[in-house]
N, C-alpha and C positions, 0 to 999 in steps of 0.2 A: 487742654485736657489730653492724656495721654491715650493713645488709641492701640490697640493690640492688632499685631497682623491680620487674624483671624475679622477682624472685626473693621478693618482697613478692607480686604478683599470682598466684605458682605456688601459696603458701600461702594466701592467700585462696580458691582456687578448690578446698580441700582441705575441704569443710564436713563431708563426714560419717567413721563410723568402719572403720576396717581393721584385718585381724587380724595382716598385715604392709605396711609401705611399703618398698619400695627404691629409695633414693635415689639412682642411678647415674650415672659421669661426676662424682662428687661434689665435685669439688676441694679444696675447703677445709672442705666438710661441713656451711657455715653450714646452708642450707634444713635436713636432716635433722635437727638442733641444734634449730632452730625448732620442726621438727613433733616434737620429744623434748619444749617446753617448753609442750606445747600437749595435751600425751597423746592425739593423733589415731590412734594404735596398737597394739598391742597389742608390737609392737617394729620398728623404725625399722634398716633396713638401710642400711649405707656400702659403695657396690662403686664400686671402680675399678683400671685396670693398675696401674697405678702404685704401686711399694712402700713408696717411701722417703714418697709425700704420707699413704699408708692408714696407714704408723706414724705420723704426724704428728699425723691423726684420731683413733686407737686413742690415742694422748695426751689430747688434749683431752679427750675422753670419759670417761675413767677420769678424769678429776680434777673434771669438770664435772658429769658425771652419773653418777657412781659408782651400779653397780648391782650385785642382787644375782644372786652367778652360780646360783642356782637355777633364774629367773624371770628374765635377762636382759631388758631394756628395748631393747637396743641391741645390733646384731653388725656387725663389719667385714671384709669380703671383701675379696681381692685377687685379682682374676681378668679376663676377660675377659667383659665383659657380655652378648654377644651368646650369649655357653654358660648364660646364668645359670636355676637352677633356681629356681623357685617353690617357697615352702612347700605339704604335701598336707596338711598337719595344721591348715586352716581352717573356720571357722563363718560368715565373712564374706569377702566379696571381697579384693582384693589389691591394691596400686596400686604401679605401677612409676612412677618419673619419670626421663624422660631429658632434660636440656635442656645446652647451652651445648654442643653439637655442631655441627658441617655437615650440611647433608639427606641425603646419601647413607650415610656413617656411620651415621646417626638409623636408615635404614632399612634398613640392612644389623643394627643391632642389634636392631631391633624385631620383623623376619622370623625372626633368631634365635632369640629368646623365643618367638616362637607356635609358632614351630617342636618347640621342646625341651620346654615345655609342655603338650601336648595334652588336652585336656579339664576343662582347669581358667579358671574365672572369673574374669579378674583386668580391670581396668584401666591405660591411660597417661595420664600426663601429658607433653606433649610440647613442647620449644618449642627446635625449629632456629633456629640462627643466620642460617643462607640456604636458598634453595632450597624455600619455603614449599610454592609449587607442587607440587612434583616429589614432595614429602611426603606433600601432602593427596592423590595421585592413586595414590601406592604405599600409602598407608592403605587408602583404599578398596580397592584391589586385592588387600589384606589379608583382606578380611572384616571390618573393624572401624566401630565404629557411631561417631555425634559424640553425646558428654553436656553439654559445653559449651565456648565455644571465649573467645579476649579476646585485644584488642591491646592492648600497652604500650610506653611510650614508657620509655626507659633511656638515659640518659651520649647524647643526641641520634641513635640508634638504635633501629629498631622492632621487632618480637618479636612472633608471633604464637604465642598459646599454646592448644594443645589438648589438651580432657580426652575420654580414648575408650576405649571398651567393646569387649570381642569377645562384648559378648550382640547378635543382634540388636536395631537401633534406628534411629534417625535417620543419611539417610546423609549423608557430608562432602561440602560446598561445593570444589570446587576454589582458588575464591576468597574463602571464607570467605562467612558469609551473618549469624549472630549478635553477630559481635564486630565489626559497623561502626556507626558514628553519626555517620550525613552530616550531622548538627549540626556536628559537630567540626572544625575547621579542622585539626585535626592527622590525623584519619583519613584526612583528606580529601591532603591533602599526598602522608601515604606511600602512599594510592594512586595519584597517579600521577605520585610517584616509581617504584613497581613497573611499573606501564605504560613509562617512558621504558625502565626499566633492557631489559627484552623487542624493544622498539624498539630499543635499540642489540645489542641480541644478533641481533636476525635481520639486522642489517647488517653482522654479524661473519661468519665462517666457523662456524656453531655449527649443530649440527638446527635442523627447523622451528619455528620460536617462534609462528609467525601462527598455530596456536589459542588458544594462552596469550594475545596480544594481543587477539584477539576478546575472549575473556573477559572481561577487565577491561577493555573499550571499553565492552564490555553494561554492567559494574556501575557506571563512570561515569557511564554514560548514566542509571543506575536513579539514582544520587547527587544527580545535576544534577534531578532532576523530584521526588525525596521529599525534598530541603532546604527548611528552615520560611525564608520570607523576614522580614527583622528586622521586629520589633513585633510580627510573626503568632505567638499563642500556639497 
């Protein structure tokens, strides 16, 4: 199966082990397939609304990763994410992933879970299609810590992916702090592509954008003075 960068870097960022993942928003269910063929779980969850794509998964799966219904490897939901219950019968944390959504969705689902949750250990993995900002600042307003965060470049598209804790921990960057490399000619681009895009927002009819713009002025400014000039190792 063919796997999308975006979705390559999700499972890379997946190193240690879980006693459940759910993979949410799943569509075609590749990623959760991946982390089946990788046994990063103890069982690997598929949730999403959607009926007719979860039989379509509940297909695949029954043929591709036939398991046994004692000790299930794998369960597929059809539901609505943002109600979704966590397993109580854990020895190790939990990891939810929500990615190929919009930010406010992302955070209207995420508020859900901590919501319907209460007192249990889990983590996200999270990577909004737009609206990074608006994410990383309803995260922290969450309560939730950063464990590690990464950009990736997909199909000329950038993605920023974040993995998070509701243990306390490290707090989030509104503009990301870990997953830049002012090396990078490409990091360097989509920021300030981000920056114009803010720039034409506050020149639209839209709330005030000039914090967000400061923002990423600073981290430019930080970009332009720690880039290594050519030859200099």
């Amino acid at each position: 199966m063919k796997i999308s960068s975006r979705l390559q870097q999700i499972n890379q960022m997946i190193t240690g082990r879980y006693s459940h993942i759910w993979d949410c928003c799943c569509d075609h269910g590749l990623l959760g397939m991946l982390l089946l063929e990788r046994q990063v779980a103890d069982v690997v969850h598929f949730v999403d609304i959607v009926p007719q794509l979860m039989s379509e998964v509940e297909s695949k799966l029954s043929r591709f990763f036939p398991t046994d219904t004692s000790q299930p490897h794998w369960q597929v939901h059809c539901g609505d994410v943002a109600k979704l219950s966590l397993a109580r019968d854990q020895d190790r944390p939990q990891l939810v992933i929500i990615a190929g959504v919009g930010g406010e969705l992302l955070i209207e689902l995420v508020n859900g879970i901590l919501a319907d949750n209460p007192g249990l250990e889990f983590e996200f993995l999270l990577c909004p299609v737009r609206q990074n900002y608006q994410v990383r600042k309803a995260m922290t307003e969450s309560g939730l810590s950063l464990l590690n965060e990464k950009l990736v470049s997909d199909n000329n598209r950038f993605y920023e992916v974040l993995h998070l804790t509701n243990r306390p921990g490290k707090s989030i960057s509104v503009a990301g702090d870990d997953m830049w490399d002012f090396n990078d000619p490409a990091h360097l681009k989509y920021l300030n592509r981000t920056l114009e895009h803010y720039i034409r927002m506050q020149n639209s009819p839209q709330p005030n954008a000039q914090p967000i713009i400061e923002t990423y002025k600073a981290l430019i400014q930080k970009a332009n003075q720690s880039v290594t000039p050519p030859g200099v190792e």
